[in-house]
N, C-alpha and C positions, 0 to 999 in steps of 0.2 A: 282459786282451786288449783291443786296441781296435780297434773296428770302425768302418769308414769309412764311411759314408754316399754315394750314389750316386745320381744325376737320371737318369731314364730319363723318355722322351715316349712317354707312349699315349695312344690314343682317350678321349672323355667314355666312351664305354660300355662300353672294357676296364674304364676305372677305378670304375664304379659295379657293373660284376659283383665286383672286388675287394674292391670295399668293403661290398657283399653277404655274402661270405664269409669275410670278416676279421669282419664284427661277427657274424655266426652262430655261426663257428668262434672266437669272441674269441681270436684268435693276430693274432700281427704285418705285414704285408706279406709280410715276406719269408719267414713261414713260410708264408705260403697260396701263393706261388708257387714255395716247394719242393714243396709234397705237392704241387702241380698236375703239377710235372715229374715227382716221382716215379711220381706215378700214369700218367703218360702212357707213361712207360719200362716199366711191366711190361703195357702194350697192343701191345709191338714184335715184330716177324716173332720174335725169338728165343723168344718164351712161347709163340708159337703154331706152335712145330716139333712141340709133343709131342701136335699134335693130327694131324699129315699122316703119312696109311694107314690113317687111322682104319675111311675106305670102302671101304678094299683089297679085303678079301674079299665087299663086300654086291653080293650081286646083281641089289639092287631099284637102287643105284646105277650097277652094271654096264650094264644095263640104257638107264638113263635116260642114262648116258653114250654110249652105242651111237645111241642115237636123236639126241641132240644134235648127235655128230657127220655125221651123215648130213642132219641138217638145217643143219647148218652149211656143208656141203659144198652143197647145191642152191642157197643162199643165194647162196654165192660164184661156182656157176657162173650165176649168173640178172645177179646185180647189180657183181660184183669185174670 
C-alpha cells in the first residue's frame, strides 16, 4: 500500500508538544495524532450519557438543586 505524505502548518509549540510525544511514545506523527483524536472521541457528550440520572434519586442533590435555583431566581430578579 502506499501512503502519501501530507504538509500540514502548525505552531512552533503544537510541533514541540508533538515531538514530545512522538519520542516518549517512539511512534510516528501520525500515530501520536491518531491516539490524540482517538482519545478525545471517547471524552464526547456520547460516553458521558451513561452518567445522566445518576443524581436522580439523591436528595443531598435534590436539595442543593432547590437552593440553587432559588438563588438563581433573586439573582435574576436583582440584576437580569
Amino acid at each position: 500500500m502506499y501512503i502519501m505524505a501530507k504538509t500540514i502548518m502548525i505552531s512552533d509549540d503544537v510541533y514541540k508538544k508533538l515531538k514530545i510525544m512522538k519520542e516518549r511514545e517512539d511512534k510516528s506523527y501520525s500515530n501520536v495524532i491518531i491516539n490524540l483524536m482517538e482519545n478525545k472521541r471517547s471524552k464526547t457528550f456520547t460516553d458521558l450519557k451513561k452518567y445522566f440520572g445518576v443524581l436522580k434519586e439523591d436528595k443531598e442533590y435534590d436539595e442543593i438543586l432547590k437552593e440553587t435555583r432559588k438563588a438563581w431566581k433573586k439573582w435574576t430578579e436583582s440584576y437580569a
